[in-house]
PDB file of the backbone (N, CA, C, O) and the ligand in Angstrom, with CONECT records:
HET     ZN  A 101       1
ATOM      1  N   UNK A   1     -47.480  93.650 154.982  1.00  0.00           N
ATOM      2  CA  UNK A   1     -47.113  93.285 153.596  1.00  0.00           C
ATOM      3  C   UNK A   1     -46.757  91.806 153.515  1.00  0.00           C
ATOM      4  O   UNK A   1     -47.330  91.086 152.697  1.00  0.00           O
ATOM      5  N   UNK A   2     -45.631  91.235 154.514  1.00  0.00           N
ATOM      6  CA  UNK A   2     -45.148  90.212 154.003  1.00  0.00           C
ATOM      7  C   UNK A   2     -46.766  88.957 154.743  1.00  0.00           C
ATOM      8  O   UNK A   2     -46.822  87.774 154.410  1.00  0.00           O
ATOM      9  N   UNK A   3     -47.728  89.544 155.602  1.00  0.00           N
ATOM     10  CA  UNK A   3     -48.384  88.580 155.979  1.00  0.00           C
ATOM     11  C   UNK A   3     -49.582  88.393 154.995  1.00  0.00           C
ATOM     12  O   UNK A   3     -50.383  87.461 154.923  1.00  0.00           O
ATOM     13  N   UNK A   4     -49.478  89.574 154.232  1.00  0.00           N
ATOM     14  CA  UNK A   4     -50.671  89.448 152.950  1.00  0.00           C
ATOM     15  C   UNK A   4     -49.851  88.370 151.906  1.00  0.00           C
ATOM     16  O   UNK A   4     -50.594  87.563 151.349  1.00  0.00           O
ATOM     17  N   UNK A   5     -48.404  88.275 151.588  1.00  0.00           N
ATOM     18  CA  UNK A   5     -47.791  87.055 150.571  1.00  0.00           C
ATOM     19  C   UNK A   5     -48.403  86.035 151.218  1.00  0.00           C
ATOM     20  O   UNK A   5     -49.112  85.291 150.542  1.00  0.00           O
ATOM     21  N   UNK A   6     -48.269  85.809 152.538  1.00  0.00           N
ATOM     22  CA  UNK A   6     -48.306  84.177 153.059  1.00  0.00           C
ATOM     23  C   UNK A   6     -49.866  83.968 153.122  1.00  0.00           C
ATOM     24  O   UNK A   6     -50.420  82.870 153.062  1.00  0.00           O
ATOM     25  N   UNK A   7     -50.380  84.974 153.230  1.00  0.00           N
ATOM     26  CA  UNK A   7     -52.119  84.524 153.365  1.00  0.00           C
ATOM     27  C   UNK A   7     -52.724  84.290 151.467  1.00  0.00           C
ATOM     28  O   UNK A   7     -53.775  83.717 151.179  1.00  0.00           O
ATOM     29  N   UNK A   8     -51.951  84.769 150.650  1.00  0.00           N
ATOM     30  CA  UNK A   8     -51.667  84.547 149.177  1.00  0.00           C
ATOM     31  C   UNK A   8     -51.372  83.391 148.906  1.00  0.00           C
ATOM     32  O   UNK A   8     -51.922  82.938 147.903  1.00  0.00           O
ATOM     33  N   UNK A   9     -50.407  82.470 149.675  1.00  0.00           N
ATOM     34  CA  UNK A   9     -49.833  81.444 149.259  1.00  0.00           C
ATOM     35  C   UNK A   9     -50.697  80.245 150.048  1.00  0.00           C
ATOM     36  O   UNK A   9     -51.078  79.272 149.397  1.00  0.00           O
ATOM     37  N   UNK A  10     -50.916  80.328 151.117  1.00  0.00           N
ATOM     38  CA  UNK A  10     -52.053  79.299 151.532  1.00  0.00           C
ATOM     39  C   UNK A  10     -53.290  79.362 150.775  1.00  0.00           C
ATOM     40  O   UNK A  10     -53.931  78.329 150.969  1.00  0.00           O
ATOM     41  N   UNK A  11     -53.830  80.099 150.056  1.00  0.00           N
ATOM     42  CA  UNK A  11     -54.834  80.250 149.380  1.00  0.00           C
ATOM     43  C   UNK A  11     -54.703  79.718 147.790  1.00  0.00           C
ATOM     44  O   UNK A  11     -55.570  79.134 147.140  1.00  0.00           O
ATOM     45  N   UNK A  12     -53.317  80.110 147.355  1.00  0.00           N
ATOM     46  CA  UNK A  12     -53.363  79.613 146.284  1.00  0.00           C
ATOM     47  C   UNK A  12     -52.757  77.777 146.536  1.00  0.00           C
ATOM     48  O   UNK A  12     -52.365  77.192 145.526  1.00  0.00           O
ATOM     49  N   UNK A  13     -52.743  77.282 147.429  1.00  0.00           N
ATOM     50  CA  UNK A  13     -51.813  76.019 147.607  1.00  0.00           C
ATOM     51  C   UNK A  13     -53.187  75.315 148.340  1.00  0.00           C
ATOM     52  O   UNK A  13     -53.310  74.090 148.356  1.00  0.00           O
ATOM     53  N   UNK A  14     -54.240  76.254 148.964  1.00  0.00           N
ATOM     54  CA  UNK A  14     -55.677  75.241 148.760  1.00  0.00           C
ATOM     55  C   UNK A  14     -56.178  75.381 147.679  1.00  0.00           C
ATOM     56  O   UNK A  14     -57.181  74.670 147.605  1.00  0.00           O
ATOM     57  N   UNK A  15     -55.908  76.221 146.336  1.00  0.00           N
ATOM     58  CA  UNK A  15     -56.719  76.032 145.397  1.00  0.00           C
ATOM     59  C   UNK A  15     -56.094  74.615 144.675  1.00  0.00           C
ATOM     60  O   UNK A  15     -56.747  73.719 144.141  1.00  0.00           O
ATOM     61  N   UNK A  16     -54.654  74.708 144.831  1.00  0.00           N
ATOM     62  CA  UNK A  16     -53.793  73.654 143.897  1.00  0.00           C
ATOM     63  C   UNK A  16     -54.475  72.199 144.722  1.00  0.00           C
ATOM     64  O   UNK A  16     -55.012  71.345 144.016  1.00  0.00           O
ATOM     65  N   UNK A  17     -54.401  72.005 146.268  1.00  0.00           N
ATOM     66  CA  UNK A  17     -54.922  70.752 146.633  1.00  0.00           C
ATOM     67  C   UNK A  17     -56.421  70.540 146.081  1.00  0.00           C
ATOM     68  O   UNK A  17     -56.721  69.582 145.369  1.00  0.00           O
ATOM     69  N   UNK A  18     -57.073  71.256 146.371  1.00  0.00           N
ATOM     70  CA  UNK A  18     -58.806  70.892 146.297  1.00  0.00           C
ATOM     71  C   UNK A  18     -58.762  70.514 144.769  1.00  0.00           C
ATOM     72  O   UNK A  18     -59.257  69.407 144.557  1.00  0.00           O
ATOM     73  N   UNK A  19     -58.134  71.381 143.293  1.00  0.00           N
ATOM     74  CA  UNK A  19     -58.172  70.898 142.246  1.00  0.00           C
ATOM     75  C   UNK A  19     -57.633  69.557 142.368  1.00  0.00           C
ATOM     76  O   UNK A  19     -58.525  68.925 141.802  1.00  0.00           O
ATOM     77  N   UNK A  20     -56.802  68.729 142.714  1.00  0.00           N
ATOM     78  CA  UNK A  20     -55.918  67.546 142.445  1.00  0.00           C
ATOM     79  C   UNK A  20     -56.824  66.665 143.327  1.00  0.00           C
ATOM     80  O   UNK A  20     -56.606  65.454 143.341  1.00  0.00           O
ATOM     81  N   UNK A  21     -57.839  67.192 144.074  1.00  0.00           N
ATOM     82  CA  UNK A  21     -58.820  66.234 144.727  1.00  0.00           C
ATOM     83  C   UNK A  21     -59.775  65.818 143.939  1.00  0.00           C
ATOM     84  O   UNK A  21     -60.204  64.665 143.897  1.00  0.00           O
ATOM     85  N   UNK A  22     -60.084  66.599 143.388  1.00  0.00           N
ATOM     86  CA  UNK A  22     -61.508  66.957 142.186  1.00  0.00           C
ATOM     87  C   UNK A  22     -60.811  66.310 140.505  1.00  0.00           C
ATOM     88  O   UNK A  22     -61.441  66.206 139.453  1.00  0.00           O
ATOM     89  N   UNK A  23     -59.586  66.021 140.719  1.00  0.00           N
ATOM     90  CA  UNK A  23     -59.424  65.273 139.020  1.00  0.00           C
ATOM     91  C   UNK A  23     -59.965  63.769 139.354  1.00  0.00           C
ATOM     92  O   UNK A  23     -59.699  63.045 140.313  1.00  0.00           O
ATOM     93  N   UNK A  24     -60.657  63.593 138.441  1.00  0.00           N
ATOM     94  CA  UNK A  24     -61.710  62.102 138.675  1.00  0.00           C
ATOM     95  C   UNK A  24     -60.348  61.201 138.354  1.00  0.00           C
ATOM     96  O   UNK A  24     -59.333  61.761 137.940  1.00  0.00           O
ATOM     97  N   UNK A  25     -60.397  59.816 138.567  1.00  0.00           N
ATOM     98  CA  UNK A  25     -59.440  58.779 138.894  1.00  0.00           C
ATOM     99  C   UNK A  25     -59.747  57.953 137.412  1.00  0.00           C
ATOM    100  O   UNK A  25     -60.799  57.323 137.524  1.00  0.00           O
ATOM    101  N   UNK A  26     -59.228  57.814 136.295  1.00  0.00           N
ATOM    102  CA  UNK A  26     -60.143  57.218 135.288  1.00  0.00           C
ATOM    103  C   UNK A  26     -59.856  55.801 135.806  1.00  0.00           C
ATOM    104  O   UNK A  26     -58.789  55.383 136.255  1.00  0.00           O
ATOM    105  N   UNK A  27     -61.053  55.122 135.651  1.00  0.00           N
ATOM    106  CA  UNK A  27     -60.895  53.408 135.765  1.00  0.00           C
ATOM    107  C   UNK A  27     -61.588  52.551 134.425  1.00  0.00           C
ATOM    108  O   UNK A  27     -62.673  52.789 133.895  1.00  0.00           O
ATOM    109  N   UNK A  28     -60.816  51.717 134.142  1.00  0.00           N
ATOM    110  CA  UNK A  28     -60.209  51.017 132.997  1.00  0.00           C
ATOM    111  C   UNK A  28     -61.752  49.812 133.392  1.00  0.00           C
ATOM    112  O   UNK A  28     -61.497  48.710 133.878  1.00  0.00           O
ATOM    113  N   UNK A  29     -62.914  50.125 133.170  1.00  0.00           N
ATOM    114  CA  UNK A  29     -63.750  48.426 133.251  1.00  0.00           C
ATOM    115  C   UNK A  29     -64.322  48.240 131.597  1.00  0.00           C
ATOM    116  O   UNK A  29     -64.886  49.061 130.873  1.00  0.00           O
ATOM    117  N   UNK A  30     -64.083  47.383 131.443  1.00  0.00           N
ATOM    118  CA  UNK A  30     -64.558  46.473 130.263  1.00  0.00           C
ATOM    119  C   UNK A  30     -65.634  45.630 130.230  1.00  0.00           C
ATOM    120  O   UNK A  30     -65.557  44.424 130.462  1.00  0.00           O
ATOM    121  N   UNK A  31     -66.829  46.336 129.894  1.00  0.00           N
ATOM    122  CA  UNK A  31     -67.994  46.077 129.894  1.00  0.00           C
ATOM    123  C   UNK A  31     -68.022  44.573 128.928  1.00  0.00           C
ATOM    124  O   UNK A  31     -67.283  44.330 127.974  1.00  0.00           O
ATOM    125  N   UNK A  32     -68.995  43.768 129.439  1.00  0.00           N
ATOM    126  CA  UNK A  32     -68.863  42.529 128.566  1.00  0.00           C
ATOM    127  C   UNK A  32     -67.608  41.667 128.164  1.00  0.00           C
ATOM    128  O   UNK A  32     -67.712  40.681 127.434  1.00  0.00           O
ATOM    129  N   UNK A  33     -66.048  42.240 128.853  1.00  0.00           N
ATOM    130  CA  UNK A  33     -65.239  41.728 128.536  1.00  0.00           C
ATOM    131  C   UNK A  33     -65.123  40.693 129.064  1.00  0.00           C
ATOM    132  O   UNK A  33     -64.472  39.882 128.406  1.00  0.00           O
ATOM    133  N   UNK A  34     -65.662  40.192 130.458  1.00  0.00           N
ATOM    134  CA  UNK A  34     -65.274  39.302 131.287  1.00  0.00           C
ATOM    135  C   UNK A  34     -66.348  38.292 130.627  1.00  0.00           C
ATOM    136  O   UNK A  34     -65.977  37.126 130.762  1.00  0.00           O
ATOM    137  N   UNK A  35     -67.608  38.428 129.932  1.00  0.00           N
ATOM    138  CA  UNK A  35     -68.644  37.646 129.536  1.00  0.00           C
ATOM    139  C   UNK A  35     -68.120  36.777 128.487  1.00  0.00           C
ATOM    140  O   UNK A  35     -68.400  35.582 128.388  1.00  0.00           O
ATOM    141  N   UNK A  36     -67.198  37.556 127.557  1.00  0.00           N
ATOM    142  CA  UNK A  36     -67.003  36.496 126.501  1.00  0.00           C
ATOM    143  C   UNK A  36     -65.681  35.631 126.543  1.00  0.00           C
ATOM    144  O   UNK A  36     -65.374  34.857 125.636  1.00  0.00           O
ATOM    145  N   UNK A  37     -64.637  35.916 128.120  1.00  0.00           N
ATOM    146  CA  UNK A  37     -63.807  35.279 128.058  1.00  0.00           C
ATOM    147  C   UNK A  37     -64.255  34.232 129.416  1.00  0.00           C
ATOM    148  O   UNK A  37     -63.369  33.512 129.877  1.00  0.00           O
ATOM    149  N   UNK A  38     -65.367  34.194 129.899  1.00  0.00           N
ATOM    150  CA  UNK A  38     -66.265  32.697 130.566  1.00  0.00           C
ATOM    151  C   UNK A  38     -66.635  31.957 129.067  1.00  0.00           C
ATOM    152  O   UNK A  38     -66.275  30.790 128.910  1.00  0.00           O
ATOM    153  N   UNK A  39     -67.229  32.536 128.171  1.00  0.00           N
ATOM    154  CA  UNK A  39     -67.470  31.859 127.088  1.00  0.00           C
ATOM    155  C   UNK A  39     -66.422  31.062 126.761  1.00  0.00           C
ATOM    156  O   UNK A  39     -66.670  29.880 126.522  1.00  0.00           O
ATOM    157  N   UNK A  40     -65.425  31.412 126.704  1.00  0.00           N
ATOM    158  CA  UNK A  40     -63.873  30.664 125.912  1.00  0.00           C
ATOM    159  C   UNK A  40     -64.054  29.534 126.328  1.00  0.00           C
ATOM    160  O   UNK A  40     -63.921  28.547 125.604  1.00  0.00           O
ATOM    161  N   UNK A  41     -64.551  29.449 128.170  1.00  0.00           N
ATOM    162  CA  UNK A  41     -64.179  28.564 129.024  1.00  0.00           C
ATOM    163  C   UNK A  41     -65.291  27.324 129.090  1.00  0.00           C
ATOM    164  O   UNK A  41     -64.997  26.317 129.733  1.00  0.00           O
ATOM    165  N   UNK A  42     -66.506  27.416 128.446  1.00  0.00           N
ATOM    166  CA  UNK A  42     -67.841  26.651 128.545  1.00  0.00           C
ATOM    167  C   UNK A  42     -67.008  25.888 127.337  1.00  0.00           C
ATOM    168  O   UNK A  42     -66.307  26.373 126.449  1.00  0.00           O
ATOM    169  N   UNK A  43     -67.406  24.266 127.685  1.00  0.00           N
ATOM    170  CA  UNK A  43     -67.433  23.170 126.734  1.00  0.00           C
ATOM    171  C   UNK A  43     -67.910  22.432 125.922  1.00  0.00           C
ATOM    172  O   UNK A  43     -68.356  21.332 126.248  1.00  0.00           O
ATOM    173  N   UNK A  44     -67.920  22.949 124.492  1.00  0.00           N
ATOM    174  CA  UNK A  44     -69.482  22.776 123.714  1.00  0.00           C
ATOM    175  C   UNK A  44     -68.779  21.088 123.353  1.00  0.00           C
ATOM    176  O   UNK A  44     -67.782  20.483 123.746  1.00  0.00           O
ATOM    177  N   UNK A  45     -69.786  20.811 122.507  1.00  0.00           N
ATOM    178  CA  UNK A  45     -69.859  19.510 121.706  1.00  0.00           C
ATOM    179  C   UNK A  45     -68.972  19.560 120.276  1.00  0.00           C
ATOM    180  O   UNK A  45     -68.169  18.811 119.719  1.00  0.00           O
ATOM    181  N   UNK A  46     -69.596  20.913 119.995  1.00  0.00           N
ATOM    182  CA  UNK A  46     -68.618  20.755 118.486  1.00  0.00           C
ATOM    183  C   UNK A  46     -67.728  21.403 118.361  1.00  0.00           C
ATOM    184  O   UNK A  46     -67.634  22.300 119.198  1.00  0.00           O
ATOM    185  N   UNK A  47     -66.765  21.329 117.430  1.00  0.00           N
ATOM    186  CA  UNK A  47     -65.784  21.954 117.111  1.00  0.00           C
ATOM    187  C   UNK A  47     -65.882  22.579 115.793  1.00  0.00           C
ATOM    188  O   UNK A  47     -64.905  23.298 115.582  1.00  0.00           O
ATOM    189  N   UNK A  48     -66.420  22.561 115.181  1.00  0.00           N
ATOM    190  CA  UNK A  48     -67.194  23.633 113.736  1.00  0.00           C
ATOM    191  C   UNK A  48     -68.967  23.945 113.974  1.00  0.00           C
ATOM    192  O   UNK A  48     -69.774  23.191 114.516  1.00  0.00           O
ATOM    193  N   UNK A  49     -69.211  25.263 113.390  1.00  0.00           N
ATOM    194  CA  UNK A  49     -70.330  25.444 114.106  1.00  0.00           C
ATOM    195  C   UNK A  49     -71.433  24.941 112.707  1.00  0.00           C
ATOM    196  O   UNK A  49     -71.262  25.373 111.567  1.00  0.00           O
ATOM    197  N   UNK A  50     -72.343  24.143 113.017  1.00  0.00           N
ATOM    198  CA  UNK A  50     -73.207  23.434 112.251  1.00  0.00           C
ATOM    199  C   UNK A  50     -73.841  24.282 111.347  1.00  0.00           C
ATOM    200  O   UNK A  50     -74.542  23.706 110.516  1.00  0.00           O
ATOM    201  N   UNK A  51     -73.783  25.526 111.284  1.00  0.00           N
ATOM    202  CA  UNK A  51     -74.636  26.032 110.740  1.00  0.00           C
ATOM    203  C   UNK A  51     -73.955  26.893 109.425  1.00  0.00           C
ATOM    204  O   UNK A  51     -74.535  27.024 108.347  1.00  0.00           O
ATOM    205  N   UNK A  52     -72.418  27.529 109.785  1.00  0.00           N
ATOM    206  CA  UNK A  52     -71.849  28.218 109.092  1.00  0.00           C
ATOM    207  C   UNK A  52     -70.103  27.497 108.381  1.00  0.00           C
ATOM    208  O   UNK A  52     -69.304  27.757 107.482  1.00  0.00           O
ATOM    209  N   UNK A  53     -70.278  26.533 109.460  1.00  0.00           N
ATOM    210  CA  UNK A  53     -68.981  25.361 109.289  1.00  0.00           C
ATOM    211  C   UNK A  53     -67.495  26.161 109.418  1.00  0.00           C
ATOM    212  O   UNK A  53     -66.480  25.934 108.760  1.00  0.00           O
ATOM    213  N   UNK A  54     -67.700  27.177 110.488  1.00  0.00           N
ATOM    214  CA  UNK A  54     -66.381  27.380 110.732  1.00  0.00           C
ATOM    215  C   UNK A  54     -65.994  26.796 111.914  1.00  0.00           C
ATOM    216  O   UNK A  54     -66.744  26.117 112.615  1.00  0.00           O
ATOM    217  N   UNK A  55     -64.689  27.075 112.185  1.00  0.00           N
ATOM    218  CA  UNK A  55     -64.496  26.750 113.938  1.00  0.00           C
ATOM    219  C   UNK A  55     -65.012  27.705 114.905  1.00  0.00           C
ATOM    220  O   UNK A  55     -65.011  28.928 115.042  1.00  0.00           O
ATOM    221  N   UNK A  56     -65.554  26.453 115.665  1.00  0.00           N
ATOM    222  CA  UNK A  56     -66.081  27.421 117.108  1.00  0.00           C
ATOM    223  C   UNK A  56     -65.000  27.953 117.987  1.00  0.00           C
ATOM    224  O   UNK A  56     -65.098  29.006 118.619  1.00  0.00           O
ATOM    225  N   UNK A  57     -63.794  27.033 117.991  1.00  0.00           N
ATOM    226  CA  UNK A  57     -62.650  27.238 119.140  1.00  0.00           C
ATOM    227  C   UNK A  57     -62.261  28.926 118.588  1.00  0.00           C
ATOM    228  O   UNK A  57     -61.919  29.415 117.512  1.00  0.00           O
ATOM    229  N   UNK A  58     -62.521  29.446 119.936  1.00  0.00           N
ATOM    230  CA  UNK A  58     -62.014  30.633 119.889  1.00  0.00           C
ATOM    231  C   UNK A  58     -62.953  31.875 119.262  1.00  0.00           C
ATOM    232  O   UNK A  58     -62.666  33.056 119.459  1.00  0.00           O
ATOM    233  N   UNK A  59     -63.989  31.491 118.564  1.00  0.00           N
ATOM    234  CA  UNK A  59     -64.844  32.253 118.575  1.00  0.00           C
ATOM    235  C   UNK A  59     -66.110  32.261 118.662  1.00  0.00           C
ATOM    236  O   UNK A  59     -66.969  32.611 117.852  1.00  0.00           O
ATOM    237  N   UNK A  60     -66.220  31.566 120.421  1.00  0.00           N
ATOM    238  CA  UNK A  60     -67.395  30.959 120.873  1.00  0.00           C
ATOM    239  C   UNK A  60     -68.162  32.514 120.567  1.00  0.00           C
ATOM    240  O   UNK A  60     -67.489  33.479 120.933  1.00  0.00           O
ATOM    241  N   UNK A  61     -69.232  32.757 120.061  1.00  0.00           N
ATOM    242  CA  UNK A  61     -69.974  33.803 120.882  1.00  0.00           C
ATOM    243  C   UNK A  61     -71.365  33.852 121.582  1.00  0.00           C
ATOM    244  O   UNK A  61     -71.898  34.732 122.257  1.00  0.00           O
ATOM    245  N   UNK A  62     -71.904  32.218 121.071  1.00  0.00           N
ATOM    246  CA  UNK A  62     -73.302  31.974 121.754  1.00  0.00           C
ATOM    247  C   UNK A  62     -72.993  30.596 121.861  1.00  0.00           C
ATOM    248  O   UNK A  62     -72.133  29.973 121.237  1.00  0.00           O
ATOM    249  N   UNK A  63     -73.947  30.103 122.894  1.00  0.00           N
ATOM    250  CA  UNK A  63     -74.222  28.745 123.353  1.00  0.00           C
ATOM    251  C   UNK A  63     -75.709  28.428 123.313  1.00  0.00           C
ATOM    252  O   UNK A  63     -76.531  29.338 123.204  1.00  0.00           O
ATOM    253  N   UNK A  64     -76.071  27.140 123.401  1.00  0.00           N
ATOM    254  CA  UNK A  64     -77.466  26.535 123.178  1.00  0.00           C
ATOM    255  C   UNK A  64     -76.832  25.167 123.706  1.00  0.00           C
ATOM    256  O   UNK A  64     -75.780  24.584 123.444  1.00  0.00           O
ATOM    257  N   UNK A  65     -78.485  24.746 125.022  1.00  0.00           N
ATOM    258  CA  UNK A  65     -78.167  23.723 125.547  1.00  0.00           C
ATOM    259  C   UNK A  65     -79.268  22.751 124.900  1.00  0.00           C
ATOM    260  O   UNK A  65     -80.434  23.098 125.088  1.00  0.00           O
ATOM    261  N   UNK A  66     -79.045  21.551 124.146  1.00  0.00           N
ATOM    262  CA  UNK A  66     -80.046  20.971 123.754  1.00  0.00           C
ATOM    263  C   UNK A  66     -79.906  19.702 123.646  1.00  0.00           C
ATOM    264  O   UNK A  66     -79.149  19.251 122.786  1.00  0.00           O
ATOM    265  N   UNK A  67     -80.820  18.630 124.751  1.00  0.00           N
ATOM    266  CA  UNK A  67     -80.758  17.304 124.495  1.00  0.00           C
ATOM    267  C   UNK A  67     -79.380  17.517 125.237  1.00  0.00           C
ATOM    268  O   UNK A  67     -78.341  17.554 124.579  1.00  0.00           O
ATOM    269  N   UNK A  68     -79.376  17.684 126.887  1.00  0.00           N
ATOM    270  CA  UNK A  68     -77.992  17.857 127.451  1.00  0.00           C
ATOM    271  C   UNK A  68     -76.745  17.933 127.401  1.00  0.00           C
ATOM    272  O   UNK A  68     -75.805  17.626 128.134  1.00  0.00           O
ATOM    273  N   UNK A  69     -76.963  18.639 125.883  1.00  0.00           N
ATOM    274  CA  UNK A  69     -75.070  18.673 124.912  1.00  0.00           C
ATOM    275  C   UNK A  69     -75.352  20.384 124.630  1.00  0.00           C
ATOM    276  O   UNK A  69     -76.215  20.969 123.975  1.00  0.00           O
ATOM    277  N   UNK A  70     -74.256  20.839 125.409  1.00  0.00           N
ATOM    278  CA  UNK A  70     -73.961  22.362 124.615  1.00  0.00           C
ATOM    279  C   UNK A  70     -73.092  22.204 123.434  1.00  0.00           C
ATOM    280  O   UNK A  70     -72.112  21.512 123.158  1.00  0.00           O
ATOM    281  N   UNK A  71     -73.946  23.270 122.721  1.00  0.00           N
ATOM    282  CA  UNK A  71     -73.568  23.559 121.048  1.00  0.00           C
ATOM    283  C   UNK A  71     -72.996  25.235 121.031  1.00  0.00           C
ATOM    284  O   UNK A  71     -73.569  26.260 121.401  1.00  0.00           O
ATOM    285  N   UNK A  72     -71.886  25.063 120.550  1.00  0.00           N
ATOM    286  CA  UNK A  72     -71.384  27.136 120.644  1.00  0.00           C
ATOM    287  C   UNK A  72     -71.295  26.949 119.109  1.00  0.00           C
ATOM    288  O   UNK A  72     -71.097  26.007 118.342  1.00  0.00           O
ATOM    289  N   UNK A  73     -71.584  28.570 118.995  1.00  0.00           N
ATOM    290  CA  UNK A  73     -72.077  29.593 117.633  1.00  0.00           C
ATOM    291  C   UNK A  73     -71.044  30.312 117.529  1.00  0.00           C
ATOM    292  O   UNK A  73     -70.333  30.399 118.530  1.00  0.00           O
ATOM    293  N   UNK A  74     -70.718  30.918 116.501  1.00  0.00           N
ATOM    294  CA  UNK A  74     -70.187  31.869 116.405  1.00  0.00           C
ATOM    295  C   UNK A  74     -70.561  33.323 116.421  1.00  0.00           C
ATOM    296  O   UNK A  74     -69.939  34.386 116.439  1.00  0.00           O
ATOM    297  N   UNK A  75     -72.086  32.877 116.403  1.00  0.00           N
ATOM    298  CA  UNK A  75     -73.106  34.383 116.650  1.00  0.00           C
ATOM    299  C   UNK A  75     -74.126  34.103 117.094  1.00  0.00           C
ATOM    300  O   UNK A  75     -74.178  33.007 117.651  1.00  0.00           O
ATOM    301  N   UNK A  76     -75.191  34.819 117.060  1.00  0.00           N
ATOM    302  CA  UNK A  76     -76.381  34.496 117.588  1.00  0.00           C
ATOM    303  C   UNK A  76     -77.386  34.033 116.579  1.00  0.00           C
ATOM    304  O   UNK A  76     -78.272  33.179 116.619  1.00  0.00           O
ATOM    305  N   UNK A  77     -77.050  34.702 115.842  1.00  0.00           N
ATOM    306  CA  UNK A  77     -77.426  34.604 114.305  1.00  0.00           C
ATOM    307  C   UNK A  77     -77.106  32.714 113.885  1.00  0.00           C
ATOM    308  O   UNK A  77     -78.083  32.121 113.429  1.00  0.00           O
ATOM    309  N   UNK A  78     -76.485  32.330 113.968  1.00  0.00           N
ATOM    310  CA  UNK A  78     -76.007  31.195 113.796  1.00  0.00           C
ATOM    311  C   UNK A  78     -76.899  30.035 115.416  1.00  0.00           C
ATOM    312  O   UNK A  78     -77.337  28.886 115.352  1.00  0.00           O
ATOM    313  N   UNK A  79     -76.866  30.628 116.173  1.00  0.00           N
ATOM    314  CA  UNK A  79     -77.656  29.874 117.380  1.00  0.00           C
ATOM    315  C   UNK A  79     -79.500  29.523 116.505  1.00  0.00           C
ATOM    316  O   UNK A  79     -80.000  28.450 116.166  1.00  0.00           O
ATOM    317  N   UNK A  80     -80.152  31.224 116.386  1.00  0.00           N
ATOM    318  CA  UNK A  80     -81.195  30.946 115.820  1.00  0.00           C
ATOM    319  C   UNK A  80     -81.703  30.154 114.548  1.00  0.00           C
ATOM    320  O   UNK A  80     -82.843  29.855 114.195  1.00  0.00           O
ATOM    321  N   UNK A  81     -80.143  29.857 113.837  1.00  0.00           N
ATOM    322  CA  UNK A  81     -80.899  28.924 112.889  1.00  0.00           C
ATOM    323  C   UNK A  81     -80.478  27.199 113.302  1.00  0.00           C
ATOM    324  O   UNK A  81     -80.830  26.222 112.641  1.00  0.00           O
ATOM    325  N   UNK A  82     -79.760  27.177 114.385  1.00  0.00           N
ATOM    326  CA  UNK A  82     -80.238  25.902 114.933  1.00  0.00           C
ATOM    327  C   UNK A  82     -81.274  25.666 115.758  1.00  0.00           C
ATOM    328  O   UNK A  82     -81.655  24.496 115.807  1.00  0.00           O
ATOM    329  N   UNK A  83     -81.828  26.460 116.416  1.00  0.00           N
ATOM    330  CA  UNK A  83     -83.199  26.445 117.021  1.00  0.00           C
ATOM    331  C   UNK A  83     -84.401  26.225 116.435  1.00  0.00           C
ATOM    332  O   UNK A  83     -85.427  25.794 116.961  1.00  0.00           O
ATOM    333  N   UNK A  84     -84.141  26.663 114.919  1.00  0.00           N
ATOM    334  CA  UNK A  84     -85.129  26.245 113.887  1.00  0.00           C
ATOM    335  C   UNK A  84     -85.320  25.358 113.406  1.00  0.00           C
ATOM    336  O   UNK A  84     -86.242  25.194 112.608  1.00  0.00           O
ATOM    337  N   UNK A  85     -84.403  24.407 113.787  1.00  0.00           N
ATOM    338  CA  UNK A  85     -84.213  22.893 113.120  1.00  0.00           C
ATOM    339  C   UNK A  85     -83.231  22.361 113.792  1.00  0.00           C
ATOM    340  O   UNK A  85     -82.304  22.146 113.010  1.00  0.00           O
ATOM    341  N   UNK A  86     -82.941  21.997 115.009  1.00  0.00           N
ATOM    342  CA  UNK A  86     -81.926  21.284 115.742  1.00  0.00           C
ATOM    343  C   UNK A  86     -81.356  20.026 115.054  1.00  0.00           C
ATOM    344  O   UNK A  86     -80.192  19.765 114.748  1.00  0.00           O
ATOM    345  N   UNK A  87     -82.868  19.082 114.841  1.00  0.00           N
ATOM    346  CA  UNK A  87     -82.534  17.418 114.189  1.00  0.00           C
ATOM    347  C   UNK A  87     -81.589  17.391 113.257  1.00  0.00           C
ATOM    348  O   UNK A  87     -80.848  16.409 113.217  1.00  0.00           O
ATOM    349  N   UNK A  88     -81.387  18.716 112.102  1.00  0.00           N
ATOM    350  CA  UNK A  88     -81.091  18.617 111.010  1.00  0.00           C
ATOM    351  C   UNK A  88     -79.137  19.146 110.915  1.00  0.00           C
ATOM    352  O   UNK A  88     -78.274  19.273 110.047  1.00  0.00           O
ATOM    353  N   UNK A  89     -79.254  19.280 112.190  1.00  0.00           N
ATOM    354  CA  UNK A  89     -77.680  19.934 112.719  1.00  0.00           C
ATOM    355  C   UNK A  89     -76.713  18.832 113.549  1.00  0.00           C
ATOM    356  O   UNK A  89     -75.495  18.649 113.550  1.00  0.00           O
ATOM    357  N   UNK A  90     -77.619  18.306 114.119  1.00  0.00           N
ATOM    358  CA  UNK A  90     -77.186  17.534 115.485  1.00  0.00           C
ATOM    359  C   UNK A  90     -76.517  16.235 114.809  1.00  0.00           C
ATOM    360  O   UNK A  90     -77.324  15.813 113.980  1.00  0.00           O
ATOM    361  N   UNK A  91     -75.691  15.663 114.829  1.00  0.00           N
ATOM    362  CA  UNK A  91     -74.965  14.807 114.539  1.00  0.00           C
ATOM    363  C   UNK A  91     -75.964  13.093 115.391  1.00  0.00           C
ATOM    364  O   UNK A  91     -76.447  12.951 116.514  1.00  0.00           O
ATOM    365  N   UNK A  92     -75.895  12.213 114.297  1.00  0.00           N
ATOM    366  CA  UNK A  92     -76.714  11.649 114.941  1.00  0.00           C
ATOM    367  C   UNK A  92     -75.672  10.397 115.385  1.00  0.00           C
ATOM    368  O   UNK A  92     -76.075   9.486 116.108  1.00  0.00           O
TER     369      UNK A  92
HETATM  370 ZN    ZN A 101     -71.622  30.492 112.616  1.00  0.00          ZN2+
END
């Protein structure tokens, strides 16, 4: 009798370990997070973005290297319409 409790209790005390092995570990990664805070860190030319005339500081989100001066966007959207006409942006 009492060796059927203890063969009960090792059985239920490998079910309790093997579950607490098997709970997945959640990990915290932030996809693209590390991408746009290198952005913060790249040194454009302007400080309002030519196209939409806000400030770039702080909400770099695209860059364009042109005529060896980086220019940051606030979108991409804003990159492609300096690509369409650089001369007409570029401070002369
Ligand atoms: Zn913009």
């Amino acid at each position: 009798m009492q060796k059927k409790i203890i063969l009960y209790i090792s059985i239920l005390s490998s079910i309790i370990l093997s579950c607490k092995q098997e709970t997945p570990t959640v990990k915290h990664q932030s996809m693209g997070g590390s991408t746009s805070s290198q952005l913060k860190n790249i040194k454009v030319v302007n400080k309002i973005d030519p196209i939409c005339n806000m400030e770039v500081e702080g909400f770099l989100q695209d860059t364009i290297l042109y005529q060896t001066k980086t220019y940051g966007f606030c979108s991409t959207y804003c990159k492609d319409e300096f690509k369409k006409n650089p001369e007409q942006y570029v401070e002369k």
